[in-house]
C-alpha positions as CSV (number, residue, x, y, z in Angstrom):
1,X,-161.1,-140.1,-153.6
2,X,-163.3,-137.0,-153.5
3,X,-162.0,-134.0,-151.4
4,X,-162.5,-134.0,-147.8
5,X,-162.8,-130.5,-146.9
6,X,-162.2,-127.2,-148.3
7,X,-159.3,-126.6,-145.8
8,X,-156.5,-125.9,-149.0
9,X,-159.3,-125.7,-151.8
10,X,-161.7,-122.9,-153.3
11,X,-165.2,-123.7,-151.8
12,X,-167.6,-123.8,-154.7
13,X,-171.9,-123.3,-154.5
14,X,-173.4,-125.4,-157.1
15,X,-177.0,-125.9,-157.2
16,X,-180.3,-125.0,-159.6
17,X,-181.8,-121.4,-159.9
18,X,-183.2,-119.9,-156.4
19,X,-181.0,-122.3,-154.4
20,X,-179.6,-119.5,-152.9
21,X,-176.2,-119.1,-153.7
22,X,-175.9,-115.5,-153.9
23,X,-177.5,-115.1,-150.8
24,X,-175.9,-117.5,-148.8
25,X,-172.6,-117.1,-150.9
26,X,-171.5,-114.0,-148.9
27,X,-172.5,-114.9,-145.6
28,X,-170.2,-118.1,-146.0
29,X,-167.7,-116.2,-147.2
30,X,-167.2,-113.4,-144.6
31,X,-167.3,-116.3,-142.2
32,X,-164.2,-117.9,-143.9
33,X,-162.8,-114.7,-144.5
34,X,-162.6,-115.4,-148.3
35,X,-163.2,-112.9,-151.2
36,X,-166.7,-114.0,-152.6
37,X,-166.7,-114.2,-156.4
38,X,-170.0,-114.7,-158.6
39,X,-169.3,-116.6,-161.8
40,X,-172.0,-114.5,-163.9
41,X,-170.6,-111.2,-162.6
42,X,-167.6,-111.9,-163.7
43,X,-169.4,-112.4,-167.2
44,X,-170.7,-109.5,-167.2
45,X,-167.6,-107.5,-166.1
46,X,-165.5,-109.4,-168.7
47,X,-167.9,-108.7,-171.2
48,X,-169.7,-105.9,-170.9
49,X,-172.9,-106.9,-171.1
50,X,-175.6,-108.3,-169.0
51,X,-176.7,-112.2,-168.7
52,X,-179.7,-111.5,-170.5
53,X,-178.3,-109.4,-172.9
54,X,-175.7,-112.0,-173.4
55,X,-178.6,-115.1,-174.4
56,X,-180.9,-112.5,-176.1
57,X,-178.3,-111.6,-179.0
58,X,-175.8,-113.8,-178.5
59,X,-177.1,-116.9,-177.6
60,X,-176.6,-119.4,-174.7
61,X,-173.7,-121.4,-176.5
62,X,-171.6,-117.9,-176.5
63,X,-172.8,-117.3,-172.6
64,X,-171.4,-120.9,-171.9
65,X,-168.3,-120.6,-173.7
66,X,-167.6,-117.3,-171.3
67,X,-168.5,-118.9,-168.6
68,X,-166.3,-121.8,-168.9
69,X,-163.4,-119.3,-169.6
70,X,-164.1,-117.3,-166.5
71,X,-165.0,-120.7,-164.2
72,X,-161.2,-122.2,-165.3
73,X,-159.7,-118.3,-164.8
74,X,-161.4,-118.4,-160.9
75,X,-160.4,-122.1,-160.3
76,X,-156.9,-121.9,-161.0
77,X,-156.3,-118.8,-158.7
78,X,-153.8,-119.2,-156.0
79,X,-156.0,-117.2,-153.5
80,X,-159.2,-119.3,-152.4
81,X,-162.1,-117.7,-152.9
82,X,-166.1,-118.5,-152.0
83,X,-167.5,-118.8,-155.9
84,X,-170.9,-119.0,-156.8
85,X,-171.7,-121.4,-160.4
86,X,-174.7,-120.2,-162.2
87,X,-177.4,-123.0,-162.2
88,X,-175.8,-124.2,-165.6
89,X,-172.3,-123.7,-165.0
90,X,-171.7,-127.6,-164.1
91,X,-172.6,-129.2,-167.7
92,X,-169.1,-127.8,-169.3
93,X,-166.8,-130.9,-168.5
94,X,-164.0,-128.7,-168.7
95,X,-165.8,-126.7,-165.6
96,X,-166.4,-130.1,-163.8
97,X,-163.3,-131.6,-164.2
98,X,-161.8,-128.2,-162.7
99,X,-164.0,-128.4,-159.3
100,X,-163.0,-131.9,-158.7
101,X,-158.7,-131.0,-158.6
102,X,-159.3,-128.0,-157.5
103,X,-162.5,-127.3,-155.3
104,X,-164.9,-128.5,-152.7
105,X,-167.9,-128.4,-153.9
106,X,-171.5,-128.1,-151.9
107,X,-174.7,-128.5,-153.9
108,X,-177.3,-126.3,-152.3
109,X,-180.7,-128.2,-152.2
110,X,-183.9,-126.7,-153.8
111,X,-187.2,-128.3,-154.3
112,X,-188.1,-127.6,-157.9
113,X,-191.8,-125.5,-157.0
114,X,-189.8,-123.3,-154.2
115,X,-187.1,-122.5,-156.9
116,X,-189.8,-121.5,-159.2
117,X,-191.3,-119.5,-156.8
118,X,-187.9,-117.7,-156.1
119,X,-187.1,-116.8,-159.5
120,X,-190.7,-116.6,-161.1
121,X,-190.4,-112.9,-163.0
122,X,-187.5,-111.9,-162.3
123,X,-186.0,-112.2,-165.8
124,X,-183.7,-115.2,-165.9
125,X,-183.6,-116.6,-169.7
126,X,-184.3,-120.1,-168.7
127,X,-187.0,-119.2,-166.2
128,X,-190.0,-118.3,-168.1
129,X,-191.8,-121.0,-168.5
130,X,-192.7,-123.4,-165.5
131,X,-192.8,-126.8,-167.7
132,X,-189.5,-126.1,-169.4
133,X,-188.1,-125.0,-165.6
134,X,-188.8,-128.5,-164.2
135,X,-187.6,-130.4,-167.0
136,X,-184.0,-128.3,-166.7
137,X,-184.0,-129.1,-163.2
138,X,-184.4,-132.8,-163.8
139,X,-182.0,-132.8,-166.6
140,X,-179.1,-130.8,-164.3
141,X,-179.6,-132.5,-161.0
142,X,-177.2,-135.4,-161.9
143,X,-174.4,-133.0,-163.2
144,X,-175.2,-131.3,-159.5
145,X,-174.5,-134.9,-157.8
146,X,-171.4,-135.7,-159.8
147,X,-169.8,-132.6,-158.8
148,X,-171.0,-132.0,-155.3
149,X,-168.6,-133.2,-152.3
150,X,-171.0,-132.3,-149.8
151,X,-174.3,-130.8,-149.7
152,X,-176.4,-128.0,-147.5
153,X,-179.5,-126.0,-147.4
154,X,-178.3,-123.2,-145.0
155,X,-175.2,-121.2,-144.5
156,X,-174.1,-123.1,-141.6
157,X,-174.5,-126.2,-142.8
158,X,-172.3,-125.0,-145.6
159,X,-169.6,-124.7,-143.4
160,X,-170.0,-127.3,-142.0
161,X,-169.8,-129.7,-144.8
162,X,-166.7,-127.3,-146.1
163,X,-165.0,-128.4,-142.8
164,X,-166.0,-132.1,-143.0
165,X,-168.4,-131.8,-139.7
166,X,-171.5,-134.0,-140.5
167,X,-173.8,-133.4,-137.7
168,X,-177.2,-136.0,-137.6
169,X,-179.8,-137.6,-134.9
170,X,-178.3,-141.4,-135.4
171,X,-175.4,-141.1,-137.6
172,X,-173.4,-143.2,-135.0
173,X,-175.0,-146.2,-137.3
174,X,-173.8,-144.8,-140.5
175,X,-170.2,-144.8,-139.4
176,X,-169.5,-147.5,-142.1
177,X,-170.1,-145.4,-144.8
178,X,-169.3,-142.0,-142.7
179,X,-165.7,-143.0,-142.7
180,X,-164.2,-141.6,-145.8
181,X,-162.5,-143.9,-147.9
182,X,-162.4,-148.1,-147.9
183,X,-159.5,-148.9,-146.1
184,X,-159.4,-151.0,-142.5
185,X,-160.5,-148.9,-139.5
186,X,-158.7,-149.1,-136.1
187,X,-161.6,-148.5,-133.2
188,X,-160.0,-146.2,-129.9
189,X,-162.0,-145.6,-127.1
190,X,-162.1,-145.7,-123.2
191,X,-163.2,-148.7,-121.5
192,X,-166.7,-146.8,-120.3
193,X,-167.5,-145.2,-123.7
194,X,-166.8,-148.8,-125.7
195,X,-169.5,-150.5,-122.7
196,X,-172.0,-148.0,-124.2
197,X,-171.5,-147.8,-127.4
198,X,-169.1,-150.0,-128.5
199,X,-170.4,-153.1,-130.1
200,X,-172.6,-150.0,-131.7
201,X,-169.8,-148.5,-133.8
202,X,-168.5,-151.7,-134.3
203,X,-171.4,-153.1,-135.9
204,X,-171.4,-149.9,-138.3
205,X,-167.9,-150.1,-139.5
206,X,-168.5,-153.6,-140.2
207,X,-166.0,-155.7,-142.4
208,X,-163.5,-152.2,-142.2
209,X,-163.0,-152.8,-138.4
210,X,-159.4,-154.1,-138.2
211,X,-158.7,-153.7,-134.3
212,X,-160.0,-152.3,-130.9
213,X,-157.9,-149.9,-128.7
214,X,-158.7,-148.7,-125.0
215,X,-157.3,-145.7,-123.4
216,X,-157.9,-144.7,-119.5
217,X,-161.1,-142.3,-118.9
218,X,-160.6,-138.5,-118.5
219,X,-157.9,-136.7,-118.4
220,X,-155.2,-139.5,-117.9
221,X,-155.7,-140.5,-121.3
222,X,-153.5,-137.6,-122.7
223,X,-150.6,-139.0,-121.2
224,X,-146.9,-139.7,-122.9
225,X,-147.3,-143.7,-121.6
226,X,-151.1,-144.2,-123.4
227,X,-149.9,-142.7,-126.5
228,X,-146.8,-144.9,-126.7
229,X,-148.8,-148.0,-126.5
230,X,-151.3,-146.9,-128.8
231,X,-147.7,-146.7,-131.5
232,X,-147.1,-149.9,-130.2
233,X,-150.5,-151.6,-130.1
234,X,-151.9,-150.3,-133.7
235,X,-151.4,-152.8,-136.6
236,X,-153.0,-151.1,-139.6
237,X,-151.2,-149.2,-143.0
238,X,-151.4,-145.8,-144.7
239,X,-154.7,-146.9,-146.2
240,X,-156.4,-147.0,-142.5
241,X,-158.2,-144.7,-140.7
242,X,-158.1,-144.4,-136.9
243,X,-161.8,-143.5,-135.2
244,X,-161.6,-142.1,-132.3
245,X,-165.0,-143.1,-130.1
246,X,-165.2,-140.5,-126.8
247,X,-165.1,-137.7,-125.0
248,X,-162.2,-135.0,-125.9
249,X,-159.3,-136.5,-124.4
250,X,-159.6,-139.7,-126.4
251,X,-160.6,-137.8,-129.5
252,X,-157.3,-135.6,-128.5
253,X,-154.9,-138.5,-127.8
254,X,-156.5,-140.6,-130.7
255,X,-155.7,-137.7,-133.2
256,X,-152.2,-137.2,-131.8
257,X,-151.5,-141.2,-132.3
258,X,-153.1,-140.6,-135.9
259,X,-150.8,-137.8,-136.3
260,X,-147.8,-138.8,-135.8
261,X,-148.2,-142.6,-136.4
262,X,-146.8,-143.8,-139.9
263,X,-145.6,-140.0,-140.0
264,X,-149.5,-139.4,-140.3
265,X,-152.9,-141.5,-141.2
266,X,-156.1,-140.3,-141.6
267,X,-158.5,-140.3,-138.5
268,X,-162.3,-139.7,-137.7
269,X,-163.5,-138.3,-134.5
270,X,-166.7,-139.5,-132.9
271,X,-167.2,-137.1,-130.0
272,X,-169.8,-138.6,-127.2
273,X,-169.8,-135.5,-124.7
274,X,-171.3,-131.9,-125.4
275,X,-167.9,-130.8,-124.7
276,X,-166.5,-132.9,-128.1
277,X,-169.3,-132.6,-130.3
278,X,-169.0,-128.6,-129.7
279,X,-165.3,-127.7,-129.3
280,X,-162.8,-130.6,-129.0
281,X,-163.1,-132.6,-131.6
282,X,-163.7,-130.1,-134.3
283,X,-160.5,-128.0,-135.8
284,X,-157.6,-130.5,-135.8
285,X,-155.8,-129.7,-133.2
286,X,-154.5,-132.8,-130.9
287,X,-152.5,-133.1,-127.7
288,X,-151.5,-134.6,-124.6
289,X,-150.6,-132.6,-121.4
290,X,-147.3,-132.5,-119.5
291,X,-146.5,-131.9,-116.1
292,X,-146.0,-128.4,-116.9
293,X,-148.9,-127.9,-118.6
294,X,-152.0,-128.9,-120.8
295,X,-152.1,-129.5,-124.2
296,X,-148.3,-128.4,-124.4
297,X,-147.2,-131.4,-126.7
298,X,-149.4,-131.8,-129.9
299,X,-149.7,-131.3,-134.0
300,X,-152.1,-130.2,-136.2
301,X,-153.8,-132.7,-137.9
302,X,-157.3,-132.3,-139.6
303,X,-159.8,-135.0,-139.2
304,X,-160.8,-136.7,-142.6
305,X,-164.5,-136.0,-140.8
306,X,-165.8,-135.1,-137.6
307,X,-169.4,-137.5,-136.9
308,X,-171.3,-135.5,-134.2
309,X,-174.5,-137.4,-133.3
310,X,-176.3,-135.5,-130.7
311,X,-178.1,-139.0,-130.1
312,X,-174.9,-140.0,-128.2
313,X,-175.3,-137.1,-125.5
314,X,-178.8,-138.6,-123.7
315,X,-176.7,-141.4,-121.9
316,X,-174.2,-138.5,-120.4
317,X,-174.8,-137.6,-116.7
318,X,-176.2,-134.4,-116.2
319,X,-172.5,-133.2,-114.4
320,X,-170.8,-133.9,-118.0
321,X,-173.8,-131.8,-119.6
322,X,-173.1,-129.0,-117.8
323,X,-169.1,-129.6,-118.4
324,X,-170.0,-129.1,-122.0
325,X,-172.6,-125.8,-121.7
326,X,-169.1,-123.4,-120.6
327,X,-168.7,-124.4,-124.2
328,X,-171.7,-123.7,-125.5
329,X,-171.6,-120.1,-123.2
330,X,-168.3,-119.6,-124.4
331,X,-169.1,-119.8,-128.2
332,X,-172.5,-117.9,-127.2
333,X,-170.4,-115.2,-126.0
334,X,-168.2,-115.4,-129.1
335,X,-171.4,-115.1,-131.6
336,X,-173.2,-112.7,-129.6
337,X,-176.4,-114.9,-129.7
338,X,-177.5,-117.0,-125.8
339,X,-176.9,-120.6,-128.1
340,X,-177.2,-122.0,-124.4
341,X,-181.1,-121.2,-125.1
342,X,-181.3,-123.4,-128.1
343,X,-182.2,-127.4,-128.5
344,X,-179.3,-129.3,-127.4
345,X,-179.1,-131.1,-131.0
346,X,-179.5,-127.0,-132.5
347,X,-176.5,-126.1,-129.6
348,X,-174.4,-128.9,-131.2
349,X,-175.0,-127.6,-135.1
350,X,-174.7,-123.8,-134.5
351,X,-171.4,-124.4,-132.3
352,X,-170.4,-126.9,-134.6
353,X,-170.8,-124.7,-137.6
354,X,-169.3,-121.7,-135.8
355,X,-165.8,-123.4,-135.1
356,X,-165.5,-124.6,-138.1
357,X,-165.9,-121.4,-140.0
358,X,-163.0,-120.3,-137.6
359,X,-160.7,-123.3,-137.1
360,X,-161.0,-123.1,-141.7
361,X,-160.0,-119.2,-141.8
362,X,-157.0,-119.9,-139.4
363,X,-156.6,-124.1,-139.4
364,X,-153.1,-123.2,-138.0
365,X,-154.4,-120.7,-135.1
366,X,-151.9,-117.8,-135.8
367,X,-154.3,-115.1,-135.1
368,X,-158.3,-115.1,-135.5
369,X,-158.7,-118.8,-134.1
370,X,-157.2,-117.1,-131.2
371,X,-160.5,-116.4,-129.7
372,X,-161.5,-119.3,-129.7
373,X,-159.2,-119.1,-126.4
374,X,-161.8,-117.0,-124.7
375,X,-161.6,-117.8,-120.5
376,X,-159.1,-120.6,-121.7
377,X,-155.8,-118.8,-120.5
378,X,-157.4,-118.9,-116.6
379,X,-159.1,-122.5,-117.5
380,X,-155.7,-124.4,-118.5
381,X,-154.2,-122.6,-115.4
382,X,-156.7,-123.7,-112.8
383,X,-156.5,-127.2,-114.4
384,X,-153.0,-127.5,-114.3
385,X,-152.9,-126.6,-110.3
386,X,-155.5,-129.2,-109.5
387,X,-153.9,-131.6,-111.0
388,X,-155.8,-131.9,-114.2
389,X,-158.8,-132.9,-111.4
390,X,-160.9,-130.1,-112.3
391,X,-163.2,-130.3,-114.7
392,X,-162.4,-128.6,-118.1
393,X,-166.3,-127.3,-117.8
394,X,-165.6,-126.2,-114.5
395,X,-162.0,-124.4,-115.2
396,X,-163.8,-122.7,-118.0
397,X,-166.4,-121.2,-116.3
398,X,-164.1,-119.9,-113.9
399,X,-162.3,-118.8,-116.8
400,X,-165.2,-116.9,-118.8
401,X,-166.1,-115.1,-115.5
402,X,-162.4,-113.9,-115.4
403,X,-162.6,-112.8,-118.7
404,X,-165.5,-111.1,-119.0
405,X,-164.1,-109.1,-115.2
406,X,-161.4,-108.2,-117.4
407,X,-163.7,-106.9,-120.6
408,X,-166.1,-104.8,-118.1
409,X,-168.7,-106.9,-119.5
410,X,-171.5,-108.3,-117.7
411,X,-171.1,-111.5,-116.0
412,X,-174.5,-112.8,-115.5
413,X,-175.3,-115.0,-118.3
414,X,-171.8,-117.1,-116.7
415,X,-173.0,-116.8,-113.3
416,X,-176.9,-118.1,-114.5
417,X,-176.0,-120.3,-116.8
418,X,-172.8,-122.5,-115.0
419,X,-173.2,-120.9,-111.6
420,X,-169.1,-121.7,-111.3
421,X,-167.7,-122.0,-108.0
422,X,-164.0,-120.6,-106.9
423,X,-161.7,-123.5,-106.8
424,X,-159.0,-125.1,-103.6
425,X,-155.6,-124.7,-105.7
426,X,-152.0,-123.4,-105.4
427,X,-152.0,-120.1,-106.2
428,X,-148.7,-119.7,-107.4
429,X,-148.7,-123.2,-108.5
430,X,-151.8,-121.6,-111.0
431,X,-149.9,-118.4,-111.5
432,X,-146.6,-119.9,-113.1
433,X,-149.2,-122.1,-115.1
434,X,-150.9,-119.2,-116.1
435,X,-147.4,-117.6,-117.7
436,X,-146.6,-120.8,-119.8
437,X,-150.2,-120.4,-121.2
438,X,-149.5,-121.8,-125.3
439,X,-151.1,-117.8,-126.2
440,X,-148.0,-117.0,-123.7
441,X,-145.2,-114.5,-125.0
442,X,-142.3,-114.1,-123.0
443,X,-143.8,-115.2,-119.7
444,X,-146.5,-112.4,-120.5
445,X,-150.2,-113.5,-121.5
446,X,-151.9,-112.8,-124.4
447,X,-155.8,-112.9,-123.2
448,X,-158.6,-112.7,-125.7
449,X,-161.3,-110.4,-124.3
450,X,-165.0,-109.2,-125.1
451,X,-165.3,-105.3,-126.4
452,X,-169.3,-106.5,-126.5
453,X,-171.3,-110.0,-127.1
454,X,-169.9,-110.8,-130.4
455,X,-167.0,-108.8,-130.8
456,X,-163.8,-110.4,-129.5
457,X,-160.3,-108.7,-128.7
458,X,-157.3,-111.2,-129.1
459,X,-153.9,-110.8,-128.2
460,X,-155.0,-108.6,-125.3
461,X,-151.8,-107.9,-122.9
462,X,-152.9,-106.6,-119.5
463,X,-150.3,-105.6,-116.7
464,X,-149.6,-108.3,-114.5
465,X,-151.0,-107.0,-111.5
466,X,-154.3,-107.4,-113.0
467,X,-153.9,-110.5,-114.1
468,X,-153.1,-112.2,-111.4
469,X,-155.7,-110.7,-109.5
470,X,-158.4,-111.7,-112.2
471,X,-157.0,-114.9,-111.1
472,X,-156.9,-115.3,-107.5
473,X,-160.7,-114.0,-107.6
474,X,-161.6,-117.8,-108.7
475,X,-159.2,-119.4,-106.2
476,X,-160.7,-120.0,-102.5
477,X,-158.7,-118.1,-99.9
């Protein structure tokens, strides 16, 4: 089976001339916080001598036979890099049989007359004529599909296909073949969600769909009792896939079940809140909450693909909406960009794409995933003291605006945006919550703060006496 994601893989750009590989190629790459590596400059380097140079006195069969050198040099590398293939790279077997055990590859689409356009005079040796341009495009384009594990026309959507997200208007119906590889599928989802779209999915999977599963709605899903009768109740082997069909706490308590049942199978998330499709279901993390605390028991375990269809969102009440935007604000605030502004399918993508690029350069959250945590330390707190009967959108307001207090930075977008409301809980009920936080050392917490929009702090200790007063501020006298 093809790779899944470029989570322990080099992430390689394949595609024809003008695609836009070395312009796209570095942006992805500082995103993933991988070195970014050109194929033809390391040509060059290794030989002294420019491309052209290289096919004017040389000839192309030399040029390939570096190239293929270099391509198996980069690929075997024990430090994954971003690395750009020249247009041509892909008809060496040798290269091709190298990016399938040890790359993901993403084809970057071009239409033939805007490549031209890209690279007419600029001196390429197989870009000066036009004819001989769209016949080498037709000749390489299924050398480009043989290789390519996913494909993208846009930096984000090559992260996004790096991290196994697919993100589409309607992909709900291609779940069949959306579901990586040909195994049985085991359906879970609440009792609500399955009314609405149930028999939907079903349909999709088709012949693959081996059993149904229901969990409890909300919060009281992620519970020790639902996930031992999920153990109990599923039926398939190690060649199934569990799909998990809801909000955030089924996709969380689905995952954890996937986890840890058969020491591990795969799983696919199909998030149905704004909340899911943005944050929850996107990274691998899973989880169920304890009395002491939320998300305190859980495991890492990295979804064999994430299918966000912003379709699903139109049936959500306009209450779960806005539970979702503190996402949306939070990652806004995180980017330095108001993504609350955008089209909520655009929201979904550029949110999407964002934690992705984060969850890949830390997949196991030991330090710049962190932020990710932004407002959560004072969310997870407030939740825990009501009960887990707050709102997670709710908590997280609450949460940003105590974060941002804390940062000296401007609250209003928070305040405009979610217009959050200070909260009827324990205070020191919130408080204790607050010090077993998971960013928690030694009873201390570890905040993640905003030096600007866009710039994050993480690992922030503050003395106590400021924290807890950052926290009673959201808690009603």
């Amino acid at each position: 089976m093809a790779p899944l994601n470029a989570l322990d893989r080099h992430l390689a750009l394949v595609g024809f001339m003008g695609a836009g590989k070395s312009t796209l190629g570095p942006v992805v790459a500082e995103r993933l916080g991988r070195p970014f590596v050109s194929l033809d400059t390391v040509v060059e380097e290794r030989t002294g001598h420019s491309i052209a140079e290289i096919f004017a006195t040389r000839g192309e069969a030399e040029f390939r036979a570096h190239e293929e050198d270099a391509a198996a040099d980069l690929l075997s590398s024990s430090e994954l890099v971003v690395l750009e293939l020249g247009g041509g790279a892909v008809g060496s077997e040798a290269t091709r049989r190298a990016l399938s055990e040890r790359a993901f590859a993403v084809l970057l689409d071009v239409d033939v007359d805007e490549a031209w356009r890209r690279v007419e005079g600029t001196g390429r040796p197989l870009a000066s004529e036009r004819e001989r341009f769209r016949v080498l495009h037709v000749e390489r384009n299924a050398l480009y599909t043989e290789v390519a594990d996913g494909r993208a026309c846009d930096a984000d959507g090559i992260v996004l296909a790096a991290a196994g997200v697919h993100v589409q208007l309607g992909a709900i119906d291609l779940l069949g073949a959306l579901v990586p590889g040909e195994g049985p599928v085991e359906l879970v989802s609440d009792r609500h969600v399955a009314g609405i779209y149930g028999v939907q999915a079903q349909i999709a999977l088709g012949t693959r769909l081996l059993a149904t599963h229901d969990v409890p709605q909300g919060e009281s899903a992620k519970a020790g009792a639902v996930l031992e009768q999920l153990w109990r109740d599923l039926r398939g082997d190690r060649s199934g896939t569990i799909v998990a069909l809801g909000g955030g706490t089924t996709t969380d308590v689905g995952g954890l079940a996937a986890a840890t049942y058969l020491r591990g199978v795969p799983w696919v998330p199909v998030p149905t809140t704004l909340v899911g499709q943005v944050d929850a279901a996107i990274g691998g993390k899973t989880a169920i909450d304890v009395p002491t605390g939320k998300n305190l028991v859980g495991a890492f375990h990295w979804p064999a693909r994430v299918v966000a269809d912003p379709a699903l969102l139109e049936t959500l009440p306009r209450s779960e909406v806005r539970n979702g935007l503190a996402e949306v604000v939070k990652t806004g605030l995180l980017v330095g960009e108001p993504l609350w502004e955008l089209p909520l399918p655009e929201q979904v993508r550029r949110c999407a794409a964002f934690k992705s690029a984060v969850c890949l350069r830390d997949p196991y959250d030991r330090g710049h995933r962190n932020q990710l945590n932004l407002g959560h330390t004072f969310a997870h707190a407030l939740e825990t003291a009501a009960g887990y009967e707050l709102s997670h959108g709710e908590a997280v307001a609450l949460g940003l605006l105590a974060a941002l207090r804390l940062s000296g930075q401007d609250t209003k977008a928070v305040e405009e945006v979610l217009s959050p409301e200070r909260v009827r809980v324990d205070r020191e009920v919130a408080w204790r919550a607050l010090a077993r936080d998971k960013k928690s050392e030694r009873g201390r917490p570890r905040l993640v703060l905003l030096d600007a929009p866009g710039r994050p702090r993480i690992g922030v200790e503050l003395p106590a006496a400021e924290v807890r007063a950052a926290l009673d501020a959201l808690i009603v006298d």
